[in-house]
DSSP file (Angstrom, degrees, kcal/mol; ACC not computed):
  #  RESIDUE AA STRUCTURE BP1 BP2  ACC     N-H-->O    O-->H-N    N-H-->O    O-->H-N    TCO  KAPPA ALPHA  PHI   PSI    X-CA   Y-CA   Z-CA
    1    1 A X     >        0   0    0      0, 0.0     4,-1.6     0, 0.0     5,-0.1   0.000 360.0 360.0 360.0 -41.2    0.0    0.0    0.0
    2    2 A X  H  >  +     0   0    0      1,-0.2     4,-1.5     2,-0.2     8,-0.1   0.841 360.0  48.5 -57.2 -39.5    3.0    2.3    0.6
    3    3 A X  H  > S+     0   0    0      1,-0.2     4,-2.5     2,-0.1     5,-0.4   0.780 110.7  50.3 -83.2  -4.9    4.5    2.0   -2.3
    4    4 A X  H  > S+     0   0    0      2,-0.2     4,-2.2     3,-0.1     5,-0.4   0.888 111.3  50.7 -68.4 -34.2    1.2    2.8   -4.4
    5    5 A X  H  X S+     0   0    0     -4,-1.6     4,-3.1     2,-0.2    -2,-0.1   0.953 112.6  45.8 -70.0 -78.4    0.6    5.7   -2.2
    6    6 A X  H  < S+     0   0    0     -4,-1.5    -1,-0.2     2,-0.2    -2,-0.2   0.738 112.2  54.8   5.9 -65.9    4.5    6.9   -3.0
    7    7 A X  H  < S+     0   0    0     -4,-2.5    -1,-0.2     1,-0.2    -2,-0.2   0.979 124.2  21.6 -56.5 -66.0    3.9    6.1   -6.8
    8    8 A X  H  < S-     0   0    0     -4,-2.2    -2,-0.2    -5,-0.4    -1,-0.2   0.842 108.7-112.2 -73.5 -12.6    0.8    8.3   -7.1
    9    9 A X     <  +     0   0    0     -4,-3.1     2,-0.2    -5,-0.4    -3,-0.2   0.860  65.5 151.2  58.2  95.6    1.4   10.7   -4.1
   10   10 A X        -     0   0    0     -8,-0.1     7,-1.8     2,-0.0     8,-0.5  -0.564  47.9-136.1-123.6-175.9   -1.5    9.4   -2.2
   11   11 A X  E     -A   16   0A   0      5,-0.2     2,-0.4    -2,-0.2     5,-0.2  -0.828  18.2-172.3-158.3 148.6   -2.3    9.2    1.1
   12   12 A X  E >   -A   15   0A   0      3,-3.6     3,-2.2    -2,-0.2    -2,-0.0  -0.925  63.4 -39.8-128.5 134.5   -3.9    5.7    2.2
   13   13 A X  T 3  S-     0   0    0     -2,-0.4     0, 0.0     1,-0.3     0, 0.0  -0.111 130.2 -17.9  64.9-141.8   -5.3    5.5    6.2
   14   14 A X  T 3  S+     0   0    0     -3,-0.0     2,-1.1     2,-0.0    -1,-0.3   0.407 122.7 101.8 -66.5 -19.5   -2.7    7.5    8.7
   15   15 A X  E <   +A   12   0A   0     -3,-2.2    -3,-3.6     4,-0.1     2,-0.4  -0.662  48.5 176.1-100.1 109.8    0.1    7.2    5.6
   16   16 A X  E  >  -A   11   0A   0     -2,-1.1     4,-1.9    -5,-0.2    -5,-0.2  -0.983  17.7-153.7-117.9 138.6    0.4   10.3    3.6
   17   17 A X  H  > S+     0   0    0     -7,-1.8     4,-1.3    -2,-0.4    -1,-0.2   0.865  88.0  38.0 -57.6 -66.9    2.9   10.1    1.0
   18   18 A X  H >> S+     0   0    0     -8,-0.5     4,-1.6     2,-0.2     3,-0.5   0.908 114.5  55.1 -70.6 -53.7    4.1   13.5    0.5
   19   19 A X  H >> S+     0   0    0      1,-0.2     3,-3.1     2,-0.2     4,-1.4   0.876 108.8  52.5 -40.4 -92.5    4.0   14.5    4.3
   20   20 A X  H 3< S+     0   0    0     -4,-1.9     4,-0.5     1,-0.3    -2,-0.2   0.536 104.0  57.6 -50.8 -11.7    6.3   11.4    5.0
   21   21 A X  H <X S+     0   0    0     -4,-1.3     4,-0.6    -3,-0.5     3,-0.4   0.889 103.7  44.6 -49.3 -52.0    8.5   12.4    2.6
   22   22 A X  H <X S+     0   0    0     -3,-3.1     4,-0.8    -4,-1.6     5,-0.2   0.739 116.4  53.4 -73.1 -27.3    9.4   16.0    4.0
   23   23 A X  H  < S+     0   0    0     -4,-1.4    -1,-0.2     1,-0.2    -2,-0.2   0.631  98.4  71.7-101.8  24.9    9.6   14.0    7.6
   24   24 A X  H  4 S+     0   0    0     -4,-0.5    66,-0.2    -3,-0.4    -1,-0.2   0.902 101.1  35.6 -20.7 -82.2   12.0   11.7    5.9
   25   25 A X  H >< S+     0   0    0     -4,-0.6     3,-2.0     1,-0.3    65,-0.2   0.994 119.2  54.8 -87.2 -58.8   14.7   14.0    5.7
   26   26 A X  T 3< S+     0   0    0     -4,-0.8    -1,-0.3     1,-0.3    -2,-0.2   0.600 117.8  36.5  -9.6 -36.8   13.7   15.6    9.5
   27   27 A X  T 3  S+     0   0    0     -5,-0.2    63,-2.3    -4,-0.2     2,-0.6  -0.050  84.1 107.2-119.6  28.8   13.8   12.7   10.9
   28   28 A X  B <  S-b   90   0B   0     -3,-2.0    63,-0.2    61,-0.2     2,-0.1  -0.845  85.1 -94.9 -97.8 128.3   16.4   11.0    9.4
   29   29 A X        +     0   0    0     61,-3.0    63,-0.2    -2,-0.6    -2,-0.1  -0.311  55.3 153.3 -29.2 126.2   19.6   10.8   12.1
   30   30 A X        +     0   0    0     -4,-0.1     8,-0.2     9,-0.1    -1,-0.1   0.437  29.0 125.4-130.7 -30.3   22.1   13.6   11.5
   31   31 A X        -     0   0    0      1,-0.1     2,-0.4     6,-0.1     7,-0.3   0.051  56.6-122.5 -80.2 170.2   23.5   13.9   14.8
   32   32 A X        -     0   0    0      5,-0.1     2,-0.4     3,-0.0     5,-0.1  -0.781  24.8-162.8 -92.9 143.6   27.4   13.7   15.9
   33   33 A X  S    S-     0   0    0      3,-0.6     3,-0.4    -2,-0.4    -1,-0.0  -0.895  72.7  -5.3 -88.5 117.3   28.9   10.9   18.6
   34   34 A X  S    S-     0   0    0     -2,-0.4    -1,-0.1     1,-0.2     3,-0.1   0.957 126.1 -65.2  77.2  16.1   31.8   10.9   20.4
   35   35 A X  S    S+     0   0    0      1,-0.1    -1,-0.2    -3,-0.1     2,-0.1   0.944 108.3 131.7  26.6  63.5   32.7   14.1   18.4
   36   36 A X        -     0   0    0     -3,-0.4    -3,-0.6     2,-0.0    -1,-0.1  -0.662  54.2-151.4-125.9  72.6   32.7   11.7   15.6
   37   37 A X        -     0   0    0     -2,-0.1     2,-0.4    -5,-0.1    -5,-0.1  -0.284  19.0-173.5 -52.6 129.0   30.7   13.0   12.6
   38   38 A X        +     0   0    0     -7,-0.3     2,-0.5    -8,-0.2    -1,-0.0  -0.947  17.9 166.8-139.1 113.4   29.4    9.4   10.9
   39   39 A X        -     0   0    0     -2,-0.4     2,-0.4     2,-0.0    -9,-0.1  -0.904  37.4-144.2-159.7 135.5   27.5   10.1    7.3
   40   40 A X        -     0   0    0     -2,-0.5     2,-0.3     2,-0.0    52,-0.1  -0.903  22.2-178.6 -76.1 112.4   26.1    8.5    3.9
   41   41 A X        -     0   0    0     -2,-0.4     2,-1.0     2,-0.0    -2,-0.0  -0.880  21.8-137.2-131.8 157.6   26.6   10.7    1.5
   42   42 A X        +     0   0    0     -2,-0.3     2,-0.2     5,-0.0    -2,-0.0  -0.971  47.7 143.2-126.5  97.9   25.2    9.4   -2.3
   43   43 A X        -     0   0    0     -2,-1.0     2,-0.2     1,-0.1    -2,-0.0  -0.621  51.9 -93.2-128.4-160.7   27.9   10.4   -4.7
   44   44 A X     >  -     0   0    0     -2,-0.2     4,-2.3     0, 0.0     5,-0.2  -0.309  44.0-107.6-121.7 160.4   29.7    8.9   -8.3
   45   45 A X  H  > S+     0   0    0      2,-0.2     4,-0.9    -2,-0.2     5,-0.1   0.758 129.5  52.5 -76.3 -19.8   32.7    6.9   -7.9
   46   46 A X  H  > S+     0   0    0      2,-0.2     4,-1.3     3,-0.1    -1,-0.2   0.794 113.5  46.0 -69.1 -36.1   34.7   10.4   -9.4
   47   47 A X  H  > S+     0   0    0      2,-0.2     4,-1.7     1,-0.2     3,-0.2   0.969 112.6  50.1 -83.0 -54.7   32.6   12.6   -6.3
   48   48 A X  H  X S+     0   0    0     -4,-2.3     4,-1.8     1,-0.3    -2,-0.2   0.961 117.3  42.8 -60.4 -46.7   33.7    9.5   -3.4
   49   49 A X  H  X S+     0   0    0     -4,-0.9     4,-1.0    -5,-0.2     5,-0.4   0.973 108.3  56.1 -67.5 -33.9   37.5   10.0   -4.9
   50   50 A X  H  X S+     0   0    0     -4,-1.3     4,-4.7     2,-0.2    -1,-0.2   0.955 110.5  46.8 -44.6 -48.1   37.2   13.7   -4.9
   51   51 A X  H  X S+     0   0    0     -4,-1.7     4,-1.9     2,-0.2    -2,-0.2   0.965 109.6  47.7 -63.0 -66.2   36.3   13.2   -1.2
   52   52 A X  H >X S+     0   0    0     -4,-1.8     4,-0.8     2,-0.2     3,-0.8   0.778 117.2  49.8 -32.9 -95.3   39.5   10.5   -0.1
   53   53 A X  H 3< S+     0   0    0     -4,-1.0     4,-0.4     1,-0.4    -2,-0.2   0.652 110.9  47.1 -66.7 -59.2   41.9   13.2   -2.1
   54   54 A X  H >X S+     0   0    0     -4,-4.7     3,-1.2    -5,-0.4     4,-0.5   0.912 123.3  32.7 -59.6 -57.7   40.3   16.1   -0.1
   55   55 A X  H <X S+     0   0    0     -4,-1.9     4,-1.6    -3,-0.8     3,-0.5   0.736 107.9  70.1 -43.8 -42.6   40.7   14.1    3.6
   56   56 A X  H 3X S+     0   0    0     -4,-0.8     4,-0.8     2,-0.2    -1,-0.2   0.452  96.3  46.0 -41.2 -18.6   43.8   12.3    2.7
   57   57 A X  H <> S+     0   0    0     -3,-1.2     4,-1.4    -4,-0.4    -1,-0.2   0.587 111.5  51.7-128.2 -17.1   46.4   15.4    2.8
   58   58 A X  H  <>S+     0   0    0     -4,-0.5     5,-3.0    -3,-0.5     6,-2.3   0.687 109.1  51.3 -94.9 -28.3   44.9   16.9    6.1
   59   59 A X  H ><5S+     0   0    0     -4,-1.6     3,-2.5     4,-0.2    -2,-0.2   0.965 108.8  55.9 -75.3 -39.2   45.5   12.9    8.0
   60   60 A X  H 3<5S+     0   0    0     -4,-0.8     2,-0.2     1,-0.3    -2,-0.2   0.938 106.9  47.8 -47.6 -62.0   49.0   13.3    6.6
   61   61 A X  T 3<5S-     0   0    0     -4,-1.4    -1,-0.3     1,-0.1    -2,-0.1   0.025 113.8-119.8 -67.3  27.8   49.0   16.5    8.6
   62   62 A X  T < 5S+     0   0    0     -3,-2.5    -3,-0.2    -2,-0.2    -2,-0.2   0.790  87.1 112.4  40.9  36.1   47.8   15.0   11.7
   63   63 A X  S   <S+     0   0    0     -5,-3.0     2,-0.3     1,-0.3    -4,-0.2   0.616  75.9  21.8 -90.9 -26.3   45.0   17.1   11.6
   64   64 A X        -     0   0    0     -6,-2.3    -1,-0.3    -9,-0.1     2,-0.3  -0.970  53.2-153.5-142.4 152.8   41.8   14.1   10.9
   65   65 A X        +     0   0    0     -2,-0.3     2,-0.2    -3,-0.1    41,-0.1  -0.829  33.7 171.7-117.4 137.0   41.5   10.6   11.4
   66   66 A X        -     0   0    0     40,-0.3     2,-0.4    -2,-0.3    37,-0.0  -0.735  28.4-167.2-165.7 129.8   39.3    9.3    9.2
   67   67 A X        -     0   0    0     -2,-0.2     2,-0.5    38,-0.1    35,-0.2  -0.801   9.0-162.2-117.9 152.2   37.6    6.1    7.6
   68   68 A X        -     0   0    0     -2,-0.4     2,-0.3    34,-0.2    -2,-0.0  -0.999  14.5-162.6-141.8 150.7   35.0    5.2    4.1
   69   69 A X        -     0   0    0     -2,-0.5     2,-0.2    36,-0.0    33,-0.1  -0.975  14.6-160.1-112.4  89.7   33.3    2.7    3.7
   70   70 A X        +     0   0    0     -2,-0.3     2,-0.2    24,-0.1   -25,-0.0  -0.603  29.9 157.4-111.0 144.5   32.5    2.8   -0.9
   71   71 A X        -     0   0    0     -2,-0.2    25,-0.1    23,-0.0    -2,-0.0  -0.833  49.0-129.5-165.4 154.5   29.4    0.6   -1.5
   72   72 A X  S    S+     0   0    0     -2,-0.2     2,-0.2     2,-0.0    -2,-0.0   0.288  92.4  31.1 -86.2  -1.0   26.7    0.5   -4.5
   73   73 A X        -     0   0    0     22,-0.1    22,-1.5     2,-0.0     2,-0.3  -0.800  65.6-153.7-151.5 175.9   23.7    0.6   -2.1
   74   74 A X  B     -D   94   0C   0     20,-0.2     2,-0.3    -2,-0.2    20,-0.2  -0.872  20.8-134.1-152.2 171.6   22.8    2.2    1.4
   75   75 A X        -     0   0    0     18,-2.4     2,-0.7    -2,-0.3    -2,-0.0  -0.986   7.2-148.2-138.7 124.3   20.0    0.8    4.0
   76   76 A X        -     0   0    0     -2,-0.3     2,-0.5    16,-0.2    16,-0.3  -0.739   9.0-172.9 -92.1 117.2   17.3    2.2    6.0
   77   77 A X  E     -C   91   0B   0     14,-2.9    14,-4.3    -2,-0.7     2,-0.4  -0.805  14.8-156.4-119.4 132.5   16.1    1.2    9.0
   78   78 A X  E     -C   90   0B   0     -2,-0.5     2,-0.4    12,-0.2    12,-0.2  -0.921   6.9-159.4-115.6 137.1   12.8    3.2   10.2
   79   79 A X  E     -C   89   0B   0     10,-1.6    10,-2.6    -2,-0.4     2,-0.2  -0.959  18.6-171.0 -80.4  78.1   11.9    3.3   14.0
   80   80 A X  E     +C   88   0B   0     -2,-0.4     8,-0.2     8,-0.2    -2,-0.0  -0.765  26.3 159.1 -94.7 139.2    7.9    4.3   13.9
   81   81 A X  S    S-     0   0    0      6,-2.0     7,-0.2    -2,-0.2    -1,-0.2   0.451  81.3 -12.1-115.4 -55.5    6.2    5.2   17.3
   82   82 A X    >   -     0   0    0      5,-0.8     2,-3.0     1,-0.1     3,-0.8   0.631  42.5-169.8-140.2  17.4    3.4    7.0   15.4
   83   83 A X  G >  S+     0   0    0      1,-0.3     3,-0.8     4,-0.3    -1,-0.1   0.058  92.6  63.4  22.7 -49.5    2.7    8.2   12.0
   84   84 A X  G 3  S+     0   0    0     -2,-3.0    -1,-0.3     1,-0.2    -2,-0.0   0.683 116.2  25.3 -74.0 -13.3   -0.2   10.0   13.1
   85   85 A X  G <  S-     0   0    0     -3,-0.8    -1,-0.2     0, 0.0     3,-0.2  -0.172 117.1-107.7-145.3  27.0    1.7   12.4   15.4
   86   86 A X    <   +     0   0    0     -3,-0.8     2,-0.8    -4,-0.2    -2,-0.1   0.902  61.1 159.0  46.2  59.4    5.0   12.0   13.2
   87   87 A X        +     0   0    0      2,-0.0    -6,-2.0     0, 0.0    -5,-0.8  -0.741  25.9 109.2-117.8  88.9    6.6   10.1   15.7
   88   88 A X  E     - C   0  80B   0     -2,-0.8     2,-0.3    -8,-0.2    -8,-0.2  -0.927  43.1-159.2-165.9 147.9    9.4    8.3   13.7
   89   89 A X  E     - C   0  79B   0    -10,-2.6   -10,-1.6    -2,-0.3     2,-0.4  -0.950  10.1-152.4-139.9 147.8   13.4    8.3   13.1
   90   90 A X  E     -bC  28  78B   0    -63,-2.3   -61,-3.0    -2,-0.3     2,-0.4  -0.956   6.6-169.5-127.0 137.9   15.4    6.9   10.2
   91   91 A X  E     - C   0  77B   0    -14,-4.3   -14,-2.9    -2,-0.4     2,-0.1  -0.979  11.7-169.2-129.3 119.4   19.0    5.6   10.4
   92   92 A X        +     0   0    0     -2,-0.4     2,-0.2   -16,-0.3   -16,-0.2  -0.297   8.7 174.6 -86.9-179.3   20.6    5.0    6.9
   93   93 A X        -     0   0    0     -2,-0.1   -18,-2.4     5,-0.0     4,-0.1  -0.776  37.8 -94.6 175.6 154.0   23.9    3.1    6.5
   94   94 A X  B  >  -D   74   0C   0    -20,-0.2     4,-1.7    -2,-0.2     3,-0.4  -0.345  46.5-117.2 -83.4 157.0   26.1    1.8    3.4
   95   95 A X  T  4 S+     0   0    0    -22,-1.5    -1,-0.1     2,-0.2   -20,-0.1  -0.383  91.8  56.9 -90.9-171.3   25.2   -1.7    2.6
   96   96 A X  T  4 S-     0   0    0     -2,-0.2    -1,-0.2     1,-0.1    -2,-0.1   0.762 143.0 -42.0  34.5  37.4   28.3   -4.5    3.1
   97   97 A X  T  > S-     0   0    0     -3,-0.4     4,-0.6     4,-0.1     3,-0.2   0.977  86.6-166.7 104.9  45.6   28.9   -3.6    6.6
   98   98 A X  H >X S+     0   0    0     -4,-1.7     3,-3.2     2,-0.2     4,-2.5   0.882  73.6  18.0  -5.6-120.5   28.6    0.4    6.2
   99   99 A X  H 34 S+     0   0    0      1,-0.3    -1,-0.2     2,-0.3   -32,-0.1   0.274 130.2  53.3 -75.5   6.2   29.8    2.3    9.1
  100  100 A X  H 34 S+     0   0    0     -3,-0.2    -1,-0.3     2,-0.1    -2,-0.2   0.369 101.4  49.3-110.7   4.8   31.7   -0.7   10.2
  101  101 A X  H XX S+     0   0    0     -3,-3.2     3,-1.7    -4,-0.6     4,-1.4   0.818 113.6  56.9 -91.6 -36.4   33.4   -1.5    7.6
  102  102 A X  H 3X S+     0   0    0     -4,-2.5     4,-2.2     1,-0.3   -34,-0.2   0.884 103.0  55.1 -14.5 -58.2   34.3    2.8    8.0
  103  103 A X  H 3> S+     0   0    0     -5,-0.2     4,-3.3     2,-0.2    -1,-0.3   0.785  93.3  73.7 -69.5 -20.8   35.4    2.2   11.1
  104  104 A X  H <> S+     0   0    0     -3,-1.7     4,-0.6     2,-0.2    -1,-0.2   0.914 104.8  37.1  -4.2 -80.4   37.8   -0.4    9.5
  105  105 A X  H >< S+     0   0    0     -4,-1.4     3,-0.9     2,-0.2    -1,-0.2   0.921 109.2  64.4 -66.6 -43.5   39.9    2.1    8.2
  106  106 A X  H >X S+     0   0    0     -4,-2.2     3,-2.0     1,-0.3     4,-1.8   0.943 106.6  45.4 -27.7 -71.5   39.6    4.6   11.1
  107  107 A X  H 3X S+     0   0    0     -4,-3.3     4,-0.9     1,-0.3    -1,-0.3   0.440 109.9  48.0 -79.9   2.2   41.1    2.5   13.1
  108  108 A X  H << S+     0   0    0     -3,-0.9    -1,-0.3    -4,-0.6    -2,-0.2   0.264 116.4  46.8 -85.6  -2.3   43.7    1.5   11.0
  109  109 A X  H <> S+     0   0    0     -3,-2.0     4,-3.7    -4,-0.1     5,-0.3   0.834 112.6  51.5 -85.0 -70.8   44.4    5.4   10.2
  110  110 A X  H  X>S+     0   0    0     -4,-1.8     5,-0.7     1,-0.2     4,-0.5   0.934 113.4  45.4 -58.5 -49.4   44.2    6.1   14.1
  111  111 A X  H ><5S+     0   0    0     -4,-0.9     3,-2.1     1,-0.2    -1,-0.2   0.982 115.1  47.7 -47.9 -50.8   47.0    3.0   14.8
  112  112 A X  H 345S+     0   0    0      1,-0.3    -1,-0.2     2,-0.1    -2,-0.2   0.966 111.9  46.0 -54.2 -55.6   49.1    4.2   12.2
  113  113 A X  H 3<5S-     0   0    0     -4,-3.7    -1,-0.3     1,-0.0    -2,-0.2   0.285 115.2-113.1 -78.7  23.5   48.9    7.8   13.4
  114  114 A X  T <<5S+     0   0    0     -3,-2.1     2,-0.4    -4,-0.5    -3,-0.2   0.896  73.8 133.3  52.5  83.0   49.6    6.6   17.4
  115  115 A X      < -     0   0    0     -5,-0.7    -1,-0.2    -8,-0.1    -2,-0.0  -0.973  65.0 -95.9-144.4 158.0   45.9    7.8   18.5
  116  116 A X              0   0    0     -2,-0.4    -6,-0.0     1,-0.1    -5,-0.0  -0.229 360.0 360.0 -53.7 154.5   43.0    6.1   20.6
  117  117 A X              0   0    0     -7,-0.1    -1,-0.1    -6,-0.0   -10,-0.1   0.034 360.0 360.0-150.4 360.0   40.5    4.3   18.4
């Protein structure tokens, strides 16, 4: 029924399409841990290298520790308490192990550079 609603921009019962869309990205997880900023970001395999080049030259300069995690798909996992009173949070992540295969690298950054991991 959800994806019909989606398709046409419906709204079926408590599910309206277009509303859960805008509380999509609101409610999606954003926040930092640990002063660890953590993120999916949906780029080209040219945009993901862009990224490593730009991060790479500041861990050389012991300024960032940092790990990616390159995958062809991400996953969402939704946590609804209410639709009707927009009580819901969404936690993306890369698919093959995301933000633990991320952490992978981190901590192979943070050994190499002598830091806590």
């Amino acid at each position: 029924m959800q994806a019909l609603c989606e398709r046409f921009d419906r709204k079926a019962g408590d599910y309206d399409a277009p509303k859960h869309r805008a509380e999509l990205r609101t409610n999606t997880d954003f926040r930092k841990f640990d002063d660890v900023l953590r993120t999916v970001l949906d780029v080209t395999a040219e945009q993901a290298e862009a990224v490593d080049a730009y991060l790479e030259p500041d861990y050389q300069q012991g300024h960032l520790i940092y790990g990616v995690h390159t995958t062809g798909a991400a996953l969402m996992a939704c946590l609804v308490f209410s639709l009707e009173q927009s009580e819901h949070v969404h936690f993306i992540d890369g698919s093959d192990g995301g933000f633990a295969m991320a952490a992978v690298g981190f901590k192979e950054r943070a050994r190499a550079a002598g830091a806590d991991a």
